[in-house]
C-alpha positions as CSV (number, residue, x, y, z in Angstrom):
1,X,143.2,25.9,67.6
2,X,141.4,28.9,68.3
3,X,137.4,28.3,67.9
4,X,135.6,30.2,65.1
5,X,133.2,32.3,67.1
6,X,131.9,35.9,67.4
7,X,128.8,38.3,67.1
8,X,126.5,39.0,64.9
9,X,127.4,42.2,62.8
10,X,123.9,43.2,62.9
11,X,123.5,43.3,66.8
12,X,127.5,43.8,68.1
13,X,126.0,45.0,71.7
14,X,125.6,41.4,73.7
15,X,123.9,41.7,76.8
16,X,126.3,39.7,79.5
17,X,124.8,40.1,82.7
18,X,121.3,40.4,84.5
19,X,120.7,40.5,87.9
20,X,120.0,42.6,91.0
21,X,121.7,44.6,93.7
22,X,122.1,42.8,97.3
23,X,121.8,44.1,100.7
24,X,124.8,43.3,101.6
25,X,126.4,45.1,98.5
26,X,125.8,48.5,99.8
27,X,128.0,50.5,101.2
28,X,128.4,53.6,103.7
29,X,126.8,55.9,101.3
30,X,123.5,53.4,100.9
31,X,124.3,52.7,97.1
32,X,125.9,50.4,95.6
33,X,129.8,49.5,96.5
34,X,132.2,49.7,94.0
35,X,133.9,46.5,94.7
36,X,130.3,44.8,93.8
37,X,130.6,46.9,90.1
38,X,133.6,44.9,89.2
39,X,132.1,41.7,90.3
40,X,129.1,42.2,87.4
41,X,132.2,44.0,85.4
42,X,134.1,40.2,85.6
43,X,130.5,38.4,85.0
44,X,130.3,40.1,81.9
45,X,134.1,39.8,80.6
46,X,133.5,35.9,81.0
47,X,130.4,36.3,79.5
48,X,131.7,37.7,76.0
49,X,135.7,36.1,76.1
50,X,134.2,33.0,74.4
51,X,132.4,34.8,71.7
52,X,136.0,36.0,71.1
53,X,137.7,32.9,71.7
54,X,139.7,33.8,74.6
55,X,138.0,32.2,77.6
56,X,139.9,29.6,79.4
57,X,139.1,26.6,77.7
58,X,140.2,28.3,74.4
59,X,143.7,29.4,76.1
60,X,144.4,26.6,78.3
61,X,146.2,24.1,75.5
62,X,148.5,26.9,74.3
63,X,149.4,28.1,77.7
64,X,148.1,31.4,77.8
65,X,145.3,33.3,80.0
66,X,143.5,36.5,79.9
67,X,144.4,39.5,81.6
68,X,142.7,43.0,82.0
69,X,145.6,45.4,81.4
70,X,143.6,49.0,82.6
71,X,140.1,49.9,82.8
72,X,138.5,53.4,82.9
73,X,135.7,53.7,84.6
74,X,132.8,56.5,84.7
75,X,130.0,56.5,87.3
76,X,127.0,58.1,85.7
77,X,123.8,57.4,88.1
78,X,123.7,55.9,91.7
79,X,122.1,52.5,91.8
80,X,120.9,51.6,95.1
81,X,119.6,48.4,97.4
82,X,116.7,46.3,95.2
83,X,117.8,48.2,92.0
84,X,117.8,45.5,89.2
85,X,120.7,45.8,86.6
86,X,121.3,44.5,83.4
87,X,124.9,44.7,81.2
88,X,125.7,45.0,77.5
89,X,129.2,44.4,75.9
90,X,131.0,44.7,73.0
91,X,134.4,45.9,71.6
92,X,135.6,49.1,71.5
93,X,138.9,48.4,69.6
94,X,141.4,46.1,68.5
95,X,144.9,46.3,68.1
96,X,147.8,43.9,67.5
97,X,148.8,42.4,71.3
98,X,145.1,43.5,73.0
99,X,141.5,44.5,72.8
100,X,139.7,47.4,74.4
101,X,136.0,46.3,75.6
102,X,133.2,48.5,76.5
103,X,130.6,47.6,78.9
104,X,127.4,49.6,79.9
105,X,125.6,48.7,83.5
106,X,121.8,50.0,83.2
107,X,119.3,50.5,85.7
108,X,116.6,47.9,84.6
109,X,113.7,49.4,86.1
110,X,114.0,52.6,83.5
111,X,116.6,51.5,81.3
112,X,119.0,54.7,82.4
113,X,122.5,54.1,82.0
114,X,124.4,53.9,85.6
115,X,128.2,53.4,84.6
116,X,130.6,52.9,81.4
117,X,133.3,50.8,81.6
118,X,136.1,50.7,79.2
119,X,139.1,47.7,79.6
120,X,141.6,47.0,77.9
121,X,142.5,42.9,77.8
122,X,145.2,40.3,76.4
123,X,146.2,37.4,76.2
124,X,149.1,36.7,78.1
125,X,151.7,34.2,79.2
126,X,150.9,32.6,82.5
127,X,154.3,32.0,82.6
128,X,155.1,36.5,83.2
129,X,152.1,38.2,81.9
130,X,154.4,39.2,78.5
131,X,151.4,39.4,76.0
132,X,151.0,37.8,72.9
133,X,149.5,39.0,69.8
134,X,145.9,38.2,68.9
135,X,145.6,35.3,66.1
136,X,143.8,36.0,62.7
137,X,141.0,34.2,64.2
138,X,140.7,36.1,67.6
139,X,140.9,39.6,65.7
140,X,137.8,38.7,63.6
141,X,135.9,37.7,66.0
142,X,136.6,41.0,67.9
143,X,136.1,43.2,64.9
144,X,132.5,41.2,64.7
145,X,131.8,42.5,67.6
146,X,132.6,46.4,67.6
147,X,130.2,48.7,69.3
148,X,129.8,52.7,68.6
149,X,131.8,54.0,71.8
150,X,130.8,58.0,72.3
151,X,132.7,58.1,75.9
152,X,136.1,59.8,76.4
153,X,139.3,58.0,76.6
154,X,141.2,57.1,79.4
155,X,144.4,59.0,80.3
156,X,146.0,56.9,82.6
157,X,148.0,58.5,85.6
158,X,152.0,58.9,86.2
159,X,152.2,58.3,89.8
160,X,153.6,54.4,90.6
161,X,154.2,52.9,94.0
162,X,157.5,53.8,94.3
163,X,156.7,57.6,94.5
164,X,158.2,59.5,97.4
165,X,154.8,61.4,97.9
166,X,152.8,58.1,98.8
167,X,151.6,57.6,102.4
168,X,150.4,54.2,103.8
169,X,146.9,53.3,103.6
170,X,146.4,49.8,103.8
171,X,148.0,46.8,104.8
172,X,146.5,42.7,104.4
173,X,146.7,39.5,102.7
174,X,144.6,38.1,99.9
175,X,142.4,35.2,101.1
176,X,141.6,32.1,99.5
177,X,137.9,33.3,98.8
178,X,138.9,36.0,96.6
179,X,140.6,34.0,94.4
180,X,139.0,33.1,90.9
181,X,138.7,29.7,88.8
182,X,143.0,30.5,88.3
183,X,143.5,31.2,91.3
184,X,144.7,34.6,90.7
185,X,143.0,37.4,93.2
186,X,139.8,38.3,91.2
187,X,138.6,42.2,90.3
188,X,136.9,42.8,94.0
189,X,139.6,41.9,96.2
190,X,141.4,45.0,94.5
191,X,138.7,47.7,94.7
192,X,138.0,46.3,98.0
193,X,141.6,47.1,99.2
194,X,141.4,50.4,97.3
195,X,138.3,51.4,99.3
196,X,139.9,51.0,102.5
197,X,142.6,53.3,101.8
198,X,140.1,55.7,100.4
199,X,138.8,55.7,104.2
200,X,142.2,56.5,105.3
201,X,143.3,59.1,103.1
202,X,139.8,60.8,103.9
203,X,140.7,60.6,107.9
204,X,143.7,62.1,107.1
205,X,142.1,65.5,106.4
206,X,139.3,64.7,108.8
207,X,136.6,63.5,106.7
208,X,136.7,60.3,109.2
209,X,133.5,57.7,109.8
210,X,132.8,60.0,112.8
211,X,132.3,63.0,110.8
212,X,130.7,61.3,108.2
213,X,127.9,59.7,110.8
214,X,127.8,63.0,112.6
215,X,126.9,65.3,109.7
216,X,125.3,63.2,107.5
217,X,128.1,63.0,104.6
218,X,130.0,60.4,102.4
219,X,132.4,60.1,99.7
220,X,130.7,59.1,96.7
221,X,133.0,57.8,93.4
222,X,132.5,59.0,89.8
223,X,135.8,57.7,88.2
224,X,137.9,54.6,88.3
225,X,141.3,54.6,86.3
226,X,143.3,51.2,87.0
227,X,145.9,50.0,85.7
228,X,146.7,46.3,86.5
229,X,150.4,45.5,85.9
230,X,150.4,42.5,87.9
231,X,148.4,40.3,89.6
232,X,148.0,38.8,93.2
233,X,147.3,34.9,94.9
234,X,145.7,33.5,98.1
235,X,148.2,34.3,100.6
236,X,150.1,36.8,98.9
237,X,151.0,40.1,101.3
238,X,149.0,43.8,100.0
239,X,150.1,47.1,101.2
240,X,148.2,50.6,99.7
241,X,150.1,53.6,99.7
242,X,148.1,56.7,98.2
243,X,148.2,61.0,97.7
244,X,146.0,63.1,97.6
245,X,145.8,64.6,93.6
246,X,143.1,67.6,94.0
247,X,141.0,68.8,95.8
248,X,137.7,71.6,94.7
249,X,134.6,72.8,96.0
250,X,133.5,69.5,96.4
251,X,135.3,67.2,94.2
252,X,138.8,65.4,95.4
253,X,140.9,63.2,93.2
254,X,143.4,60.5,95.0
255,X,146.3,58.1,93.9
256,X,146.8,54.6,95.2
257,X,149.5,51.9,94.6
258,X,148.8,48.5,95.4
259,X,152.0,46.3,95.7
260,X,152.7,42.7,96.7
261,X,154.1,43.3,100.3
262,X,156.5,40.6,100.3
263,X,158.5,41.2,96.5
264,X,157.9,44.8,96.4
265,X,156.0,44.4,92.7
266,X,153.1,46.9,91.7
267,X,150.5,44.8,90.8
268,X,147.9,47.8,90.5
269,X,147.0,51.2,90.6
270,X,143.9,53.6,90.9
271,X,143.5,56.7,90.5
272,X,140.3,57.7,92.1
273,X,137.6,61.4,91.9
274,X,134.9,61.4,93.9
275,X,132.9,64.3,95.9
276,X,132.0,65.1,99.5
277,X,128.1,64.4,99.0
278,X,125.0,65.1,101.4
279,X,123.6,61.6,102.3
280,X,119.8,63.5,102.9
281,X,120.2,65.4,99.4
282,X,121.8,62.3,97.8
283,X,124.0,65.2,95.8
284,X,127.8,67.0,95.8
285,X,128.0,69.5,98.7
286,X,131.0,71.5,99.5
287,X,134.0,70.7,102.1
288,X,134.0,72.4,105.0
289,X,136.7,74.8,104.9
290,X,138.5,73.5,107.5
291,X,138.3,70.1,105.6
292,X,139.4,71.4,102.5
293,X,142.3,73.6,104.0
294,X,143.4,70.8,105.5
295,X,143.1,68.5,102.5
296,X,145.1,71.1,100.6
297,X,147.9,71.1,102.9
298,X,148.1,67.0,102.5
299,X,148.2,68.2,98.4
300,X,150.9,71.0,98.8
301,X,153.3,68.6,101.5
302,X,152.7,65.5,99.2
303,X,154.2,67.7,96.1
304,X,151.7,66.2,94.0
305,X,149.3,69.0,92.9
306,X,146.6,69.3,90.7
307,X,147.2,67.8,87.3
């Protein structure tokens, strides 16, 4: 039996995480790492699942878990070493086998919001991820909780890792610290693989860490769009294999594929926009042309293009 829970219709936004950013959570680019987003993303998910009665404990006894299915996310505002941060969540839709949650991550300090994050969840069987349809209970709970959502849509990308036009760009294993309470790699030990093979396709065109360092530049991320088709465990082999999408002025777009090395499954995929940004400005500046020619070339041999 499903627990009769869920929010208040009069406040449906639930704040589901406070905290601060870490030293150690800052990157290359002196702000916040992406990696460390989805940890306060999977602080708030388990914050609001037992409002909607699909936390653990709810799911255990009928042999089901929770899964995130996708997620789009938008990076608004930098938030940088000392920031504190605070999350509210709610839900954006429901429909018959998932729900689509929204989650907002402010800067606490002036209450500006940093990044929107919309992901889509079920409940599946642990059994082979098939998911199952909501109970009468579950959607109730969820409809309780809907938020007003003015951000755009996700359109999620076509690419998968069996695409000819994918090179490699990063190769590990999961460890048994990235795991989470099931066992089942959590949201960081993905963006963190992700990240690295950002690094490579940017060496690929010559934006290395040498460059970077040199001329005082970075890659800085304003979109996430994931899909999450499987899922990995402790042990379990990881090789990346991404394209490069687009590239503008100053703006690029990449693809990566993230499959378990050992039975060949996709277990997730990213497709990734950033910009070439001045460290001293803290803004977008323009590739170099030679960077950009060169990144162009990777675009036009990869056969991908500009969608």
């Amino acid at each position: 039996m499903v627990r009769s829970v869920g929010c208040s219709r009069a406040v449906s936004w639930r704040e589901t995480y406070r905290g601060t950013v870490y030293r150690w959570e800052v990157d290359n680019v002196d702000h916040f790492t992406v990696a460390y987003y989805f940890e306060r993303i999977e602080d708030a998910t388990l914050a609001l699942l037992p409002t909607l009665g699909l936390d653990q404990e709810a799911l255990d006894g009928i042999g089901l878990t929770c899964a995130t299915l996708d997620c789009h996310v938008r990076y608004l505002r930098e938030l940088r070493v000392g920031d504190i941060v605070h999350v509210r969540s709610g839900v954006i839709d429901v429909t018959g086998d998932d729900l689509l949650l929204g989650h907002q991550i402010f800067d606490s300090g002036d209450d500006a919001l940093c990044t929107s994050v919309a992901q889509r969840i079920a409940a599946v069987s642990k059994r082979d991820r098939a998911p199952v349809p909501l109970s009468n209970e579950q959607r109730e709970a969820a409809e309780s909780c809907r938020i007003e959502w003015k951000e755009p849509r996700q359109t999620l990308g076509v690419l998968s890792a069996s695409d000819g036009r994918l090179f490699e760009s990063a190769r590990d294993t999961i460890k048994p610290r990235e795991v989470d309470t099931l066992g089942r790699a959590a949201f960081p030990a993905y963006i963190h693989r992700f990240s690295a093979a950002n690094g490579h396709v940017l060496a690929a065109f010559g934006m290395t860490p040498s460059y970077m360092r040199a001329e005082g530049r970075g890659f800085s991320t304003f979109e996430f769009r994931l899909r999450f088709p499987g899922s990995l465990r402790a042990g379990d082999l990881v090789q990346v294999r991404s394209a490069i999408l687009h590239v503008g002025t100053s703006s690029m777009r990449f693809f990566h594929a993230m499959t378990n090395g050992r039975t060949g499954e996709e277990v997730a995929t990213l497709e990734q926009s950033g910009v070439h940004f001045d460290l001293t400005a803290r803004r977008p500046t323009p590739l170099p042309d030679g960077l950009r020619d060169r990144a162009k070339d990777l675009v036009s041999a990869s056969g991908a293009g500009a969608r």
